[in-house]
N, CA and C atoms as a LAMMPS dump frame, in Angstrom:
ITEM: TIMESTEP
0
ITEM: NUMBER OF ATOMS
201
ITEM: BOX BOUNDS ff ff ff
-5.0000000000000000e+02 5.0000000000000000e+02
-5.0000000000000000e+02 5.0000000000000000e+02
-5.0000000000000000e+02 5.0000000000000000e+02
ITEM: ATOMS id mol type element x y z
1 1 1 N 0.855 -1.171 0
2 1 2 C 0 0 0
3 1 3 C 0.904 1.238 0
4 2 1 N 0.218 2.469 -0.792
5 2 2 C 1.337 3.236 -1.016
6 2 3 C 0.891 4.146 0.42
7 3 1 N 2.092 5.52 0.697
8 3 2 C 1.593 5.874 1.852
9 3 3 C 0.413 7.103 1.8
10 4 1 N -0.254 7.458 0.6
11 4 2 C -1.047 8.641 0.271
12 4 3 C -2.336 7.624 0.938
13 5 1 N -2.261 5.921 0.529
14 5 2 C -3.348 5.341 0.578
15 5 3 C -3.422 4.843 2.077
16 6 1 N -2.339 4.737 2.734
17 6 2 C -2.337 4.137 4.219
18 6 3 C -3.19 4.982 4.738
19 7 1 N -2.161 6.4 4.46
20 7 2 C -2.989 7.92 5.202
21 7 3 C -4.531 7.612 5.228
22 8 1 N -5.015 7.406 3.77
23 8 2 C -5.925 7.28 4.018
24 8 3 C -7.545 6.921 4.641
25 9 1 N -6.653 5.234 4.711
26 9 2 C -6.973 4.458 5.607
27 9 3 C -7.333 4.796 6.483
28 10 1 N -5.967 5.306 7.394
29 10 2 C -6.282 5.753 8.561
30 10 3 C -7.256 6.519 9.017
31 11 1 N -7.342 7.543 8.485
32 11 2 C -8.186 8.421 8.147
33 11 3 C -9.661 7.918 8.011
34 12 1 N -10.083 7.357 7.374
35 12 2 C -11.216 6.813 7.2
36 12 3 C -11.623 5.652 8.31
37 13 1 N -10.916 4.919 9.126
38 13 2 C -11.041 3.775 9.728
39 13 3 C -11.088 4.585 11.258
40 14 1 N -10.221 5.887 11.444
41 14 2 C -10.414 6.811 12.631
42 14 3 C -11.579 7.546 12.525
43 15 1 N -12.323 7.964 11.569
44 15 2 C -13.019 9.044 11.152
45 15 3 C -12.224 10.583 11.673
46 16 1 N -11.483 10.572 10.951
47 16 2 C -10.473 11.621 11.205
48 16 3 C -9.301 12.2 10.053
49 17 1 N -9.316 13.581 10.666
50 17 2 C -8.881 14.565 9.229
51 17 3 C -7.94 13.545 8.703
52 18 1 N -7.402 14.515 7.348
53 18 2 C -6.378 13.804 6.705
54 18 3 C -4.973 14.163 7.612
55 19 1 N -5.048 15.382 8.124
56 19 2 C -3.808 15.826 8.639
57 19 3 C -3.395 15.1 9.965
58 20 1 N -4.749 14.693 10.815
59 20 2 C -4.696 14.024 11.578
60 20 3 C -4.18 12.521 11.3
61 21 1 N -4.36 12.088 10.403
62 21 2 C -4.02 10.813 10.07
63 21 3 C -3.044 10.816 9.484
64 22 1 N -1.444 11.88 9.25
65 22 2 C -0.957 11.767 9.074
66 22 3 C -0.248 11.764 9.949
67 23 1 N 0.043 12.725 10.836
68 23 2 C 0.797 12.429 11.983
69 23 3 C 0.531 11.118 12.766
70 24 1 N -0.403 10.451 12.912
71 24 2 C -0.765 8.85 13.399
72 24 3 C -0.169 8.057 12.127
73 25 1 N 0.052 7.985 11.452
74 25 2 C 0.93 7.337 10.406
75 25 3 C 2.368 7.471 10.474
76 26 1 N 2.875 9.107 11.002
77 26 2 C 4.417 9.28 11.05
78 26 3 C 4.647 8.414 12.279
79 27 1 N 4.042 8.808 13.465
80 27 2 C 3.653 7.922 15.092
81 27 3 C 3.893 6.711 14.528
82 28 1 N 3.312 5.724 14.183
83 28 2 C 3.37 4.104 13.84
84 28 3 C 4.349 4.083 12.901
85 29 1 N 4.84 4.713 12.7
86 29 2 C 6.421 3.943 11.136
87 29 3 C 7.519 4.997 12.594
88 30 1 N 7.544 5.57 13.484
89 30 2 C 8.338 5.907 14.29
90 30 3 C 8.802 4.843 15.847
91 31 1 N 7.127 4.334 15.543
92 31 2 C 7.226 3.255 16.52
93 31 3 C 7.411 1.92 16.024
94 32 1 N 7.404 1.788 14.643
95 32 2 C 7.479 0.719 14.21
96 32 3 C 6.478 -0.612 14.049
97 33 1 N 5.214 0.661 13.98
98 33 2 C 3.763 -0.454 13.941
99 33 3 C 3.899 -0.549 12.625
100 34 1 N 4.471 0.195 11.806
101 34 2 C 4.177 0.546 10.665
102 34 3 C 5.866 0.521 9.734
103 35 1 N 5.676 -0.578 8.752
104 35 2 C 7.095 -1.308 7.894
105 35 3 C 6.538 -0.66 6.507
106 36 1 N 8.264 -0.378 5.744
107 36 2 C 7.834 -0.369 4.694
108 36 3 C 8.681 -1.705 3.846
109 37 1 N 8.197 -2.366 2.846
110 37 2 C 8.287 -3.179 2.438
111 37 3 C 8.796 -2.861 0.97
112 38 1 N 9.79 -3.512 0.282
113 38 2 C 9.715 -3.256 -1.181
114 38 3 C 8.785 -3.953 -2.424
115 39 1 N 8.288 -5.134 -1.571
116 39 2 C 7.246 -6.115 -2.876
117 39 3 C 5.762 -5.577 -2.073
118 40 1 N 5.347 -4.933 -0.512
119 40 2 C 4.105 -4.359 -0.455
120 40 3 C 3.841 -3.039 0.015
121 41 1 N 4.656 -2.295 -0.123
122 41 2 C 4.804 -0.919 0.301
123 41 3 C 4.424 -1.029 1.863
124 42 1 N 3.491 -0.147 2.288
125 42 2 C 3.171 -0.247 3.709
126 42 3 C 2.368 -1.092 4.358
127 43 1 N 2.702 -2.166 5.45
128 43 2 C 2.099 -2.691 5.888
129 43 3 C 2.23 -2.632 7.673
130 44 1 N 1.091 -2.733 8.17
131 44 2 C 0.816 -2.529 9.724
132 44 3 C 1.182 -4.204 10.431
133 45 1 N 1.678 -4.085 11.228
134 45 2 C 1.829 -5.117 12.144
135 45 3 C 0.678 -5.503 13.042
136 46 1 N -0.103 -5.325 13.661
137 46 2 C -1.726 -6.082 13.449
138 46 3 C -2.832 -4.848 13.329
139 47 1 N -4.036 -5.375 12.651
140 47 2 C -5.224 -4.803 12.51
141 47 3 C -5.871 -4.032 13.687
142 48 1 N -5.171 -4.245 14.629
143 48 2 C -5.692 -3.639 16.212
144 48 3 C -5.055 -2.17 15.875
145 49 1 N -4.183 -1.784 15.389
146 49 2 C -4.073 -0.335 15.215
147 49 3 C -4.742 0.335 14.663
148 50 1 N -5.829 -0.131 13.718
149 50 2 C -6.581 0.399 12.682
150 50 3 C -7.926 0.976 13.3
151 51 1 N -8.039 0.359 14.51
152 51 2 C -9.613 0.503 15.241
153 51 3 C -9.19 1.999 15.825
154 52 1 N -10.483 2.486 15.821
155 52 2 C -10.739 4.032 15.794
156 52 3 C -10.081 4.4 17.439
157 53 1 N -10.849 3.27 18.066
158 53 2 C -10.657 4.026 19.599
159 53 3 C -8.952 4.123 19.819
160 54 1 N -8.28 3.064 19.021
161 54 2 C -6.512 3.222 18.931
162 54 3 C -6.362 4.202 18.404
163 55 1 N -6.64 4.391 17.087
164 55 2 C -5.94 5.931 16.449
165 55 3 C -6.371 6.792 17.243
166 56 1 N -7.62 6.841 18.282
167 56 2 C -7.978 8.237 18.939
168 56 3 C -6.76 8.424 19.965
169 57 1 N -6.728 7.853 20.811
170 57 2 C -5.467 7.528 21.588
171 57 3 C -3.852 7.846 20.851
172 58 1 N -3.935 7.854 19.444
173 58 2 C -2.475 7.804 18.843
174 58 3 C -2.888 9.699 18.256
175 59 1 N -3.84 9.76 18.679
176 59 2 C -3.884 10.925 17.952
177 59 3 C -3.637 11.966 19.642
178 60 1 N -3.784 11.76 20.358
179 60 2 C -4.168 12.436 21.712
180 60 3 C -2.469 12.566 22.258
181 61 1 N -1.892 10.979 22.55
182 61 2 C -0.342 10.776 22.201
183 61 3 C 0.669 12.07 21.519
184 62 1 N 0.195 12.017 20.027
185 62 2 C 0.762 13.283 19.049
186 62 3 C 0.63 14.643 19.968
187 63 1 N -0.845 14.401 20.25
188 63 2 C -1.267 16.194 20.968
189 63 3 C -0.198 16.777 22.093
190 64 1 N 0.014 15.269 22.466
191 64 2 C 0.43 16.017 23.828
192 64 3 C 2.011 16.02 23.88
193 65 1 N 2.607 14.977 22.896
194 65 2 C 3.975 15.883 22.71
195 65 3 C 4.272 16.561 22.362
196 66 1 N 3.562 17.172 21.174
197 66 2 C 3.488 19.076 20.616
198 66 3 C 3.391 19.746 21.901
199 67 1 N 2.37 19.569 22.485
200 67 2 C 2.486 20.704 23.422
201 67 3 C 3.083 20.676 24.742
């Protein structure tokens, strides 16, 4: 998966902005939920990251080391 389409994912599976779902995308390839592959581009290490109430939490995470 390429990463315009992960973003997306995310995004859609959080119900949450695009911008938001990008920084939860930089978060997981920083933590290493998130591989990039050369025969599948991006792939997540399990489907439990994808559930909304996780990205809300990965998004709250982001918030609070900005500030």
């Amino acid at each position: 998966m390429t990463k315009p389409d992960f973003i997306e994912l995310i995004a859609k599976q959080g119900q949450i902005m695009r911008s938001d779902a990008t920084s939860v995308f930089e978060l997981y390839r920083k933590m290493k939920i998130v591989n990039a592959t050369a025969s599948h581009g991006y792939e997540i290490k399990h489907g439990a990251f994808l559930d909304q109430d996780v990205i809300t939490r990965a998004i709250n995470q982001v918030n609070a080391v900005k500030h």
